[in-house]
C-alpha positions, 0 to 999 in steps of 0.5 A: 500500500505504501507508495513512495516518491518516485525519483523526484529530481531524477524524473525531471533531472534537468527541469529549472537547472537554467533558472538563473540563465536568461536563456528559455527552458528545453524540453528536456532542461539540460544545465545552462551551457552559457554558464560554461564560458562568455562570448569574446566580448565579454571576457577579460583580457587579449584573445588570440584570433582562433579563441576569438573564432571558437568563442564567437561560433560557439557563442552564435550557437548559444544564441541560436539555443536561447531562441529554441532554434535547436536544428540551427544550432545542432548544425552550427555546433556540427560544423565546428565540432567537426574541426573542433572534436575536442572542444569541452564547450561546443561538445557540451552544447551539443549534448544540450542540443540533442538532450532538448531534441530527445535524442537521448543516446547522442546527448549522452554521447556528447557529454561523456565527450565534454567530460572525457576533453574537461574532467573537471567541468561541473556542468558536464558531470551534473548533465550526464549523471542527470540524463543518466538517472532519468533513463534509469541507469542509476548506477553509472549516473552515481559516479558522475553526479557524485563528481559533479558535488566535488567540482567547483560549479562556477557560474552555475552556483550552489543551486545546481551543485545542490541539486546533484546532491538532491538527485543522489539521495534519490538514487540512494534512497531505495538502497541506503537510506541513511546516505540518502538522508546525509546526500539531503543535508548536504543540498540544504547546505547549499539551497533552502528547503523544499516541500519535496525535501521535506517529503524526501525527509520523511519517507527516509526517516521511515525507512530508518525505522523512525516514524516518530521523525517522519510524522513530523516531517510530513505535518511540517508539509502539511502546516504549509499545504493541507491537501498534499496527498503525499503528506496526508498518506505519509502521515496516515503511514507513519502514524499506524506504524507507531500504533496510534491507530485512533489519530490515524483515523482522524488525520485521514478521515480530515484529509478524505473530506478534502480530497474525497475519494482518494484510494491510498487514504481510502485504504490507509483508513480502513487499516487504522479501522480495522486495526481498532476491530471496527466493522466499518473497515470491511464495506469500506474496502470493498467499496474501494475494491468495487472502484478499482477491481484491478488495484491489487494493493485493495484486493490484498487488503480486502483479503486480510480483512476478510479473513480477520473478520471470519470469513476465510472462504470469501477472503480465499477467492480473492487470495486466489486471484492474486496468487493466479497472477504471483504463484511465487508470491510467499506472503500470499502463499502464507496467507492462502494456507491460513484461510486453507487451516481456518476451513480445515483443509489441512492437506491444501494448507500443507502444500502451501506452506510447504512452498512458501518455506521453499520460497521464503526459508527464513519466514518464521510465519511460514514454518509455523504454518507448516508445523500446524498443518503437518501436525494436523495432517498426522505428518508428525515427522514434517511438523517437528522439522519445521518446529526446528527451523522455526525455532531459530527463527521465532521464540516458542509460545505455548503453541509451539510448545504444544506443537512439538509435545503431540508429535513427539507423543504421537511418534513415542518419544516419551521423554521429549512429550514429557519435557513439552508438555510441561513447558506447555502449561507453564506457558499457557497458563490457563489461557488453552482450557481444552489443550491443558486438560489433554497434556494433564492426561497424557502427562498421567499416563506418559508419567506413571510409565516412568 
């Protein structure tokens, strides 16, 4: 259910990099090639005649790229690049050119020239690391935006430098969030705080494990925009991750009224509702899931949710659906096996979980299935092995204990039964009636052998 800010920066890498160039914005919004060097005119100091004639062609093309008049421009620069090939500034340019022409691969082509002909140009770096992460080759656009924030920007600014720290921490994000949250720091070093910084800020501090943090964060963006979806989700998120369930429910509902309708906050609502064990999440969901049949998220949910309310054959028919779409799925290989126990279909639940254990080995909820179902199977053999891998994955409770007492009775392992049964009652502790009456018997009769 948990959706995430899709790469913010990168999606639209190059978008306002020209904000502080008079020249108009690309297509594709490459960094401002003017900031690379001045035409002739402008610059201090005596020039020599083919500096003179490199500043004043490149210059003409400049113009040319602040009209938008790309075809010129791509033909001017082609023209001296052919005498030129090494030229960091006209290579640059071009790859300004082919970048707001879609031409993606010549763009990328030029600037990796740009770079290879002047290794220490910012703009260079910050462009093709951008173009890069926009095409979503994320891993060789790291190196160059990570160059990109070691480099003087220039005339270009801390803005643009900021920026190749922001687009880090969108690459960052998804694989460590903890560098991602000092890439974030460092932008704001340099340029003020954004609403999508802030955003960013939160999504990582959930990914860290703190939601505290990230709850604050998203009411900072909600203080300034009150019908942000994005907050209103985070923070619907955030707050069910730290239990406050009925704070939840009022944040959301609050954001439902003025954004009505919206299925993330839809179903964020229903599991702070359901959360409470209030009735009103099931119809809830299921006028979601009538709305958007295809959502497998709400399907999912509406799985749970039935099959927390009892109902675990119509709970069944949407897992089913789901798993005719994912078979390798463990968590709804797990949940399928549940519903499969809930109608004593023991044999079915078996076969699930034993797939779930093959696809998820270090799933202790799979292993737990499997043990129940095994036992209830009279695969008592089955049921003690998966107690075993169980063990080292999840403390013992008094089911487990349970679990392994009728096996090892039920195999004649006297001594063992023994050990469990008692283990079981001082776990239980009265809460399983039915169950400790029946280990008391056994242990009479297991007991009085001795």
């Amino acid at each position: 259910m948990r959706f995430s800010v899709v790469i913010l920066l990168l999606a639209c890498s190059t978008s306002a990099v020209r904000a502080q160039s008079s020249v108009p914005a690309a297509p594709l919004e490459p960094v401002d090639s003017s900031s690379q060097s001045q035409p002739a005119e402008s610059q201090p100091g005596p020039l020599s005649t083919a500096a003179r004639q490199e500043a004043q062609e490149v210059a003409e093309a400049e113009g040319l790229i602040g009209k938008a008049e790309w075809n010129a421009a791509e033909t001017k620069l082609a023209a001296w690049l052919a005498g030129h090939p090494d030229d960091p500034r006209a290579l640059f340019d071009a790859g300004y050119v082919a970048d707001a022409k879609d031409k993606l691969d010549d763009a990328a082509g030029f600037y990796r020239r740009a770079v290879k002909a002047d290794p220490q140009n910012f703009e260079s770096h910050l462009s093709l690391g951008l173009l890069l992460a926009r095409r979503g080759k994320l891993e060789e656009a790291r190196p160059e935006l990570n160059t990109a924030t070691q480099l003087d920007p220039g005339d270009a600014g801390p803005a643009l430098k900021a920026r190749a720290w922001r687009s880090l921490a969108q690459i960052d994000r998804s694989t460590d969030p903890a560098q991602a949250s000092t890439d974030l720091l460092e932008a704001l070093k340099l340029s003020p705080e954004t609403p999508r910084d802030t955003l960013l800020a939160a999504e990582l501090a959930e990914a860290t494990n703190q939601p505290a943090a990230a709850e604050a964060a998203y009411r900072r963006v909600l203080a300034k925009d009150a019908r942000n979806t994005e907050a209103n989700a985070g923070l619907g998120h955030a707050l069910i991750a730290q239990k406050k369930y009925p704070e939840a429910e009022t944040a959301l509902r609050a954001a439902l009224e003025q954004i009505p309708g919206d299925p993330t906050l839809t179903a964020e609502l229903a599991t702070a509702l359901a959360a409470q064990d209030k009735g009103e999440a099931l119809p809830l969901l299921q006028r979601l899931h009538d709305a958007h049949p295809d959502d497998e998220n709400v399907t999912r949910m509406l799985a749970e949710v039935m099959a927390e309310a009892g109902d675990a054959e119509g709970s069944d028919r949407y897992y089913s659906i789901l798993l005719s779409a994912h078979p390798n799925d463990a968590g709804l290989l797990i949940a399928h096996g549940q519903n499969q126990i809930r109608q004593q279909h023991f044999l079915q639940a078996l076969q699930a979980f034993q797939k779930a254990t093959e696809l998820a080995p270090s799933d202790g909820d799979a292993w737990s299935g499997l043990a129940f179902a095994a036992s209830k199977s009279n695969q008592h053999s089955v049921a003690l092995h998966a107690l075993t891998v169980r063990s080292k994955l999840l403390p013992e409770n008094a089911s487990t204990y349970f679990l392994w007492a009728t096996s090892y009775d039920t195999l004649h392992d006297r001594v063992a039964a023994i050990s469990y049964y008692h283990h079981f009652l001082e776990a239980a502790a009265g809460k399983y009636p039915d169950q400790e009456w029946q280990a008391r018997q056994r242990l009479l009769v297991l007991e009085k052998k001795q």
